[in-house]
N, C-alpha and C positions, 0 to 999 in steps of 0.2 A: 591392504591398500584401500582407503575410500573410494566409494564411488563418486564419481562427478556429479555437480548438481547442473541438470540439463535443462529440466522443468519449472516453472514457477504457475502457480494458480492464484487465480484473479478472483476472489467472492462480488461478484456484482448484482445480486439478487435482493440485495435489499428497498425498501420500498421508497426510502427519501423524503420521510414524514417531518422531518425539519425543515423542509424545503418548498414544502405547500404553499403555494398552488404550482410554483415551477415545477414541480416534479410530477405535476398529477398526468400527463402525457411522453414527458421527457424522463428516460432516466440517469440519478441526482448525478452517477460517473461522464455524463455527457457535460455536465456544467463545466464554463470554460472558463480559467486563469488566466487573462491573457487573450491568448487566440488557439488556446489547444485544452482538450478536455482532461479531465483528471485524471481520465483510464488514461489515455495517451501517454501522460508524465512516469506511469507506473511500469508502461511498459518499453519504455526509452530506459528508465532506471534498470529493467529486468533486461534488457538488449545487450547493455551497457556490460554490464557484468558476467554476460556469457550466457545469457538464457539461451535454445533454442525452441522449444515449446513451450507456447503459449495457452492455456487452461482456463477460461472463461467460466465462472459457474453462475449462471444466469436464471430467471425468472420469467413472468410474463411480461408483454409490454419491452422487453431488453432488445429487441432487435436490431433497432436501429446500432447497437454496441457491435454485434455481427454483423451491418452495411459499414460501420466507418474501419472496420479491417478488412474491409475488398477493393476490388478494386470500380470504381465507376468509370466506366466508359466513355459517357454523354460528355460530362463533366471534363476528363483528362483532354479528348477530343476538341473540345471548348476553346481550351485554355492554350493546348499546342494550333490550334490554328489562328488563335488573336497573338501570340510568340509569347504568353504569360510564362517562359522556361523557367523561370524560379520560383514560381506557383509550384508546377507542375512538378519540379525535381522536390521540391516540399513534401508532397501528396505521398508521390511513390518512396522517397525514404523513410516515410513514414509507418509503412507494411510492412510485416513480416512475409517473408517469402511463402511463396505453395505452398502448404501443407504444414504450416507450423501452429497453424493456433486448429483449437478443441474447443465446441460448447456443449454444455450438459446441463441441463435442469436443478434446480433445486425446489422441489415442487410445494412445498411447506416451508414456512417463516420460522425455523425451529432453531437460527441461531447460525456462529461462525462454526463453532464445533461441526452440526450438522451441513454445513455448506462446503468445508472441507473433507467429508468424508464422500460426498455427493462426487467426486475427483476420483475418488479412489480406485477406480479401473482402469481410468486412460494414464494418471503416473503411475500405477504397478508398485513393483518392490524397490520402487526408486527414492534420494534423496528430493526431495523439492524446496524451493521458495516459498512461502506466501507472499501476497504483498496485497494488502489493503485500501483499498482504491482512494479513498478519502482522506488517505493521510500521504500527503508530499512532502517531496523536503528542497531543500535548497543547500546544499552538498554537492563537492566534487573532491574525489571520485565519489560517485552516486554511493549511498549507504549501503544497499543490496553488495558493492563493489568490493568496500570495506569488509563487508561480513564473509565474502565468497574469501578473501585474503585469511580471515579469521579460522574460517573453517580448513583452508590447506594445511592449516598452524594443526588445528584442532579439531578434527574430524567428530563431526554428533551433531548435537542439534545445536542452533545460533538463535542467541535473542538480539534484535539492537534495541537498545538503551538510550535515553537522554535525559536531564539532570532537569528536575522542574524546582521551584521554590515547595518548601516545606508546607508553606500551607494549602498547597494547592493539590500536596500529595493521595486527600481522599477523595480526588477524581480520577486516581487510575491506579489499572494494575501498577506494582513494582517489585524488583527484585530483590532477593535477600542477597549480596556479593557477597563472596569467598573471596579466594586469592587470585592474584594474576592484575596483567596492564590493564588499562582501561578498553587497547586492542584484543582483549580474550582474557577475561577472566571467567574462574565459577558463579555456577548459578549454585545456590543452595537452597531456594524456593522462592515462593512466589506468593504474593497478598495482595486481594483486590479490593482497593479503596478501603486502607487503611486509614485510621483516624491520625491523624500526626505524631501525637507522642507513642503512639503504636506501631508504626512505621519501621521497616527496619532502613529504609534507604528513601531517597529520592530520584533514583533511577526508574524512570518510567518505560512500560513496553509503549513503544512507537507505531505498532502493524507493519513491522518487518520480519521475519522468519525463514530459518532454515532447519527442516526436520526431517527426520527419518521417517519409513515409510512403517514402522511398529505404530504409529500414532493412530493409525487407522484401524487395526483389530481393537487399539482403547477406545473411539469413538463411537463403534459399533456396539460398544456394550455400557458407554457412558449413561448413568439413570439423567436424567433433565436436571439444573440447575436453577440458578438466578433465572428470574423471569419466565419459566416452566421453557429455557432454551437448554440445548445441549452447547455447552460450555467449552469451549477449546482450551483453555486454563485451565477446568479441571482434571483434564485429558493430559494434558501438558506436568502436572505435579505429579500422577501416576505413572510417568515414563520417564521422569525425572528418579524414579527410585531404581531404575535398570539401566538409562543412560546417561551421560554426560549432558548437561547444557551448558552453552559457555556464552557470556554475555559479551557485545561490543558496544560499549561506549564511541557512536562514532562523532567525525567530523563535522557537525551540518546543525541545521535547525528544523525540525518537524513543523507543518503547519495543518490544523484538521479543518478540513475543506467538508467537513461533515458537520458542522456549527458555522454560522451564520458570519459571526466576529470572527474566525480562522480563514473564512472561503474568502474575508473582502481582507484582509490582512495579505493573504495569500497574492491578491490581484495588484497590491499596491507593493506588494515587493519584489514580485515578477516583472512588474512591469517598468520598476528603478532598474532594475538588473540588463534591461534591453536596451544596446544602444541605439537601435531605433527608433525608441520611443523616449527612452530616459531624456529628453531636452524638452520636448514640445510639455510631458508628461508634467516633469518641473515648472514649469513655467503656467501650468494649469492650476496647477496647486496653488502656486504663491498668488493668482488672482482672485481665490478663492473667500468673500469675507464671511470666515466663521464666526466674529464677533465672541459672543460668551458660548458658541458651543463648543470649545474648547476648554 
C-alpha cells in the first residue's frame, strides 16, 4: 500500500532578480495577485488537497514569509475590537494550525535540485509535494488535488503537465508521454528546452510534483548542471530508470508569476474571477483610452 502524501515543500529562497528593485527588500513570493501573496495561493492549493505539513525552504532576507504564517496579535486585536469579523475570520483561515509548517535554510544559490534536498530531514522517508511558489494556477479542484487523485490511481512519482504551443516548446522542460488518459499516463522521459522539431511533446512541467523520498540520496550525489546548479530534472531522469513517473494533464491554466507579462496577466485574471471586484474592475478598463497601445 502507498504511503500518503502528508508533506509538501515550498522552495522560496530564491533571490527575485526579475523583480528588481521590488524584490530588493521584499521577497518575490510576497508579491501580491490581487490581495494575497503568491506563497499563500500555493499553500491554499497544498491545504486543499490534504497537505498537513508545511516545508518552507528559505533564504536570507525570507522572514517576513515566516511572520505572514503566525499569528499577529496587535493586528487580530485591531480589527476584533473596530468588529472588522470578516477581516479577521480572513487572517486566521489563512494559518495553518500549531505546528504545521518547518523552515530550513538554503544557505547557497545552488538551484531547485539543491533547495529540495536542503528538506530532506524534516520529510524523512516520506512521499511529498513540491509546489513552486511562482507558478499559480487558476483550477478547481486545485492541481496538486488532481495529482493527489492520480497518484491513489498510481502510486510513484506525479508530474502535472500542461499543453503550450509548439513554438514556445524551447522554453521548457517537457515530457516524453507513454500510454494512459490525460488523468495518469507514462512518463518515459524528460527534455529541457527542446528545440521544436526535436521536441517529443508539448506538455510542459508546470512546478507541481509529487515524489518519493529515493529522490534525495540522488540529489546528494547529483554532479551540478545547467548554470553550475544542481538540477532536479536531472535527478529526476535518474529515478525515473528505478521508478514509475506518471504524468497528469490537468484541468486549469498555469500562470508564472516569476516573469513580469505572467505576474500582471495573473492580477487581471484573478481579479475578473472576484465578484467583488469583477464589476468596478470592468468598468475601469473600458474607460481606459489605450488608443494605438493596443
Amino acid at each position: 500500500m502507498s504511503k500518503r502524501v502528508r508533506t509538501a515543500v515550498f522552495p522560496v529562497a530564491g533571490l527575485g532578480t526579475r523583480f528588481l528593485p521590488a524584490t530588493k527588500a521584499m521577497p518575490k513570493e510576497m508579491l501580491t495577485v490581487v490581495d494575497r501573496p503568491l506563497i499563500q495561493y500555493a499553500v491554499d492549493e497544498a491545504r486543499e488537497a490534504g497537505i498537513e505539513h508545511f516545508v518552507f525552504v528559505t533564504g536570507r532576507n525570507k522572514g517576513v514569509i515566516e511572520d505572514h504564517f503566525d499569528r499577529q496579535f496587535e493586528l487580530e486585536a485591531t480589527l476584533e475590537s473596530r468588529g472588522k469579523k470578516a477581516a479577521l475570520d480572513e487572517l486566521q483561515k489563512d494559518l495553518p494550525s500549531a505546528g504545521r509548517t518547518s523552515f530550513t535554510r538554503q544557505q547557497e544559490p545552488l538551484g531547485l535540485g539543491h533547495a529540495v534536498w536542503c528538506a530532506r530531514d524534516i520529510v524523512g522517508d516520506q512521499p511529498f509535494a513540491l509546489l513552486l511558489p511562482d507558478m499559480i494556477f487558476r483550477a478547481k479542484p486545485g492541481v496538486l488535488k488532481q495529482m493527489m487523485d492520480a497518484y491513489d490511481e498510481r502510486p510513484g512519482n506525479i508530474i502535472g503537465v500542461e499543453e503550450c504551443a509548439w513554438e514556445d516548446v524551447s522554453s521548457y522542460g517537457v515530457v516524453v508521454r507513454g500510454e494512459g488518459p490525460d488523468q495518469g499516463f507514462a512518463i518515459n522521459g524528460m527534455v529541457e528546452k527542446p528545440k521544436r522539431d526535436e521536441a517529443p511533446s508539448n506538455l510542459f512541467i508546470s512546478g507541481r510534483y509529487i515524489l518519493q523520498p529515493e529522490i534525495f540520496a540522488l540529489l546528494a550525489e547529483q554532479t551540478r548542471g545547467a548554470g553550475g546548479e544542481i538540477q532536479l530534472t536531472d535527478a529526476m531522469q535518474t529515478l525515473m530508470g528505478q521508478q514509475a513517473f506518471t504524468g497528469v494533464k490537468y484541468e486549469g491554466k498555469v500562470y508564472d508569476c516569476g516573469s513580469k507579462l505572467g505576474f500582471l496577466t495573473a492580477n487581471v485574471v484573478f481579479a475578473l474571477d472576484r465578484a467583488d471586484i469583477r464589476p468596478g474592475f470592468i468598468d475601469e478598463l473600458r474607460k481606459l483610452d489605450l488608443g494605438d497601445k493596443l
